[in-house]
N, C-alpha and C positions, 0 to 999 in steps of 0.2 A: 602446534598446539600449546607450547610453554606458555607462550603472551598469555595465553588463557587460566591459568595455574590459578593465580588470584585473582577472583571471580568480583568488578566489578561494575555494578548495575551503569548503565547509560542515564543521563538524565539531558534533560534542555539545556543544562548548565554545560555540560561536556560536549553537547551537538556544537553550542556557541563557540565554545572553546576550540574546539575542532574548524571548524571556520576561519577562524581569526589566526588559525596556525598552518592554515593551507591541507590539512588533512583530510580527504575524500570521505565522504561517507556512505556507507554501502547499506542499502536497504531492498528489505523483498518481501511479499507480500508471505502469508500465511494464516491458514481457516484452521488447523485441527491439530489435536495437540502431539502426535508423533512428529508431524513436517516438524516443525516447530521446534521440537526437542532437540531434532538435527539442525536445524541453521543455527537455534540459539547457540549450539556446541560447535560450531562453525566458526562460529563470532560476529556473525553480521551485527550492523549496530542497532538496525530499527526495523523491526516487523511492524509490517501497515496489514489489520485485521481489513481487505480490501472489502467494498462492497461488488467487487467483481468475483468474489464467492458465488452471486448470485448466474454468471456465466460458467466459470469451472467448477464451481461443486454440485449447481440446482440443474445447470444444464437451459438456464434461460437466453433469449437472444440478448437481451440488454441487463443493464446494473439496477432498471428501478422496478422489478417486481420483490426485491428482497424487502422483508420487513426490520424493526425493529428487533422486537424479539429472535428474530434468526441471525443479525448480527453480535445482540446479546450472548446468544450460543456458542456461535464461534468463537468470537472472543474469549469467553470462560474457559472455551478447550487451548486455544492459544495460552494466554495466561497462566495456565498449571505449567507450563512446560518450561517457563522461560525463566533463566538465571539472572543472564545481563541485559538482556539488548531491553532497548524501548517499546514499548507496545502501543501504537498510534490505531483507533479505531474507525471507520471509517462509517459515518452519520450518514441511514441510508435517506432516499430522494422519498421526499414527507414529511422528515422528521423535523423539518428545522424552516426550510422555506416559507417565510409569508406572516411567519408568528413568533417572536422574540419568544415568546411566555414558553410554545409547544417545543421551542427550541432549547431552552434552559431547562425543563422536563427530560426531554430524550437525552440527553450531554447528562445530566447527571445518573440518569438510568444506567448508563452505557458504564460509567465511573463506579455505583456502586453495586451494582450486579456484578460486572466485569472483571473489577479490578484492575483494567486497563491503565493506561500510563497517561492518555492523550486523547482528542479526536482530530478530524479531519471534516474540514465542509468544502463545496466545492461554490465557487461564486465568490464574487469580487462587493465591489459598492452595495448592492441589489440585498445583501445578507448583512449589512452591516450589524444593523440593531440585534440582530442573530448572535452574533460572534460577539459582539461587545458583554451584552448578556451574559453569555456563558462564560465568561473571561470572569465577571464579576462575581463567579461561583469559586475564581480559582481552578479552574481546569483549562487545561493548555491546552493550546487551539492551532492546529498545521491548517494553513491554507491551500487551495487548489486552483490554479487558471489554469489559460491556455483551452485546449482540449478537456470541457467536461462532459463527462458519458454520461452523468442525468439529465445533460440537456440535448441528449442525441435527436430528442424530435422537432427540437429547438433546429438545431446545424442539417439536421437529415444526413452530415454523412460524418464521417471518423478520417476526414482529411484533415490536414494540418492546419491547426489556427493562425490568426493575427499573421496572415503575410500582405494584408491589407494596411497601407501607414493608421488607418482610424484605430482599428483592434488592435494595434501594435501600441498603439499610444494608449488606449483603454487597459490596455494587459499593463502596462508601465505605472500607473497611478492606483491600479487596485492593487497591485505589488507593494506601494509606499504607500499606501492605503492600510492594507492588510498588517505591512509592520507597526504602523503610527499607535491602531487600536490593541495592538499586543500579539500579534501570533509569534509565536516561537521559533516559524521555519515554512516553509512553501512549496508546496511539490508545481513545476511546472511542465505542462503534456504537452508532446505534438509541437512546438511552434520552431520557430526557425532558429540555428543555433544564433548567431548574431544578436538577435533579438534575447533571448535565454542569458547569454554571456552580459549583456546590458545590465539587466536586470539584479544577475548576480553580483556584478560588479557595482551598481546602486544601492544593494542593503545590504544591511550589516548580519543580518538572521541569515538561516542555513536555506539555501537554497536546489532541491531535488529536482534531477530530470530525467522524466520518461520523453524517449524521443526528443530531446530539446539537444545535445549535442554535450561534448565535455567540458564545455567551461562555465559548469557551475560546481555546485559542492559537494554535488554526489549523486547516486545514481539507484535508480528504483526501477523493478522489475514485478512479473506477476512470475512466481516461482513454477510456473504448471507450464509456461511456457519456456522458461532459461532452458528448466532441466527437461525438455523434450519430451512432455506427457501428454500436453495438447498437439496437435497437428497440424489444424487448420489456417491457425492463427501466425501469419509470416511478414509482416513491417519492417522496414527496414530498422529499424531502431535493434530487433532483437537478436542480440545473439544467443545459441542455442550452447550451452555449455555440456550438455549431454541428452542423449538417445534413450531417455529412459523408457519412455512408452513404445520402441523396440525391444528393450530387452524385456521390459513385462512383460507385453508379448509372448517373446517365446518360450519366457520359464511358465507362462500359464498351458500353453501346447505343449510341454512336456508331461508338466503335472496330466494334464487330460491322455498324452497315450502312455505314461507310465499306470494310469489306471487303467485304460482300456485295457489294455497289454500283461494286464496282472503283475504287474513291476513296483509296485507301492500299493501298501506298504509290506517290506521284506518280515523273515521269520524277526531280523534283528531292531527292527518299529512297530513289530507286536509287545505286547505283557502277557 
């Protein structure tokens, strides 16, 4: 905890720096402002407000029934909590595709409701005029390829991208694509490490991978899944750093037969 003593803020400026100095960057997702208070005091570098909120915390099958306003929320409870790390918000599926104008609208929504740090879009070429737009507000802009889950009905499935040479090459050029018009850094999902390592080794911005393998510049998780809250959810990509939704579990079955059982609360947690 010492490194942490002097408390200061991450910025784009530091992600780059970090980069350029071989330094990993650790990132994890986070919806609500206790998680949050704890990674921030952690020291992770970058909280991604996910829009896979809309799976662990609404309980939906996919990422695109979340709205705007309900990532706004989140985000605002993320934000209180956070000393250092960066707060990248994740633009949900709506907001931004098909319309520069409705996209520069939600980006700044997100910015000043939020107070967030950043956004996050997911799409290559296809979003350009999107992301250029919003760049010209001044709001930093993380890119997303590989595997994107708002276009899960797009893919039909959640298997690994671009192991085809076309999409291998398409994910290559929207990556030097993505840097030319300004993004700050790139999360890339699911695709093969080879391919991933390429990529990194091509640009010079910070490069994240879920499932993409170690040799990019750091590594993003959905935090409900690390620390072992969700169940269902088992890829190989994740490792599980703790059992927490065991031991919730059991301190909830205790609570229930130390009530049952007249055992809580004692004469000494009354007044």
């Amino acid at each position: 905890m010492s490194q942490h003593k002097e408390v200061k803020l991450v910025t784009t400026h530091q992600l780059l720096a970090m980069k350029q100095r071989g330094e990993k960057i650790s990132m994890l997702t986070a919806y609500d402002f206790s998680m949050a208070q704890i990674l921030d005091g952690a020291g992770v570098d970058v909280l991604l407000v996910g829009d896979s909120a809309s799976n662990v915390m609404a309980g939906h099958e996919t990422t695109l029934p979340i709205t705007l306003d309900q990532m706004i929320y989140h985000a605002q409870s993320v934000v209180r909590a956070v000393k250092r790390a960066f707060v990248v918000v994740d633009m949900p599926f709506g907001s931004y595709q098909g319309n520069s104008s409705e996209a520069l609208r939600s980006a700044i929504r997100i910015m000043k409701e939020s107070g967030g740090h950043g956004i996050k879009l997911e799409g290559g070429a296809e979003i350009k005029d999107s992301i250029t737009r919003i760049l010209t507000a001044g709001i930093p802009v993380m890119g997303h390829l590989g595997l994107t889950p708002q276009s899960i009905y797009k893919f039909g499935t959640y298997t690994v991208r671009a192991k085809e040479e076309a999409e291998a090459q398409k994910l290559i050029e929207d990556a030097l694509l993505l840097q030319e018009i300004g993004c700050f850094a790139l999360v890339l999902e699911k695709i093969p490490s080879s391919l991933a390592k390429q990529v990194a080794e091509k640009l010079t911005i910070p490069v994240i991978g879920i499932g993409a393998g170690p040799d990019v510049d750091g590594q993003v998780l959905v935090v409900h899944d690390m620390l072992g809250i969700t169940k269902e959810f088992k890829p190989r990509f994740l490792r599980r750093y703790a059992e927490l939704g065991d031991l919730m579990h059991d301190a909830v079955q205790r609570y229930i037969q130390d009530v049952k059982a007249r055992d809580f609360p004692t004469s000494e947690e009354a007044y």
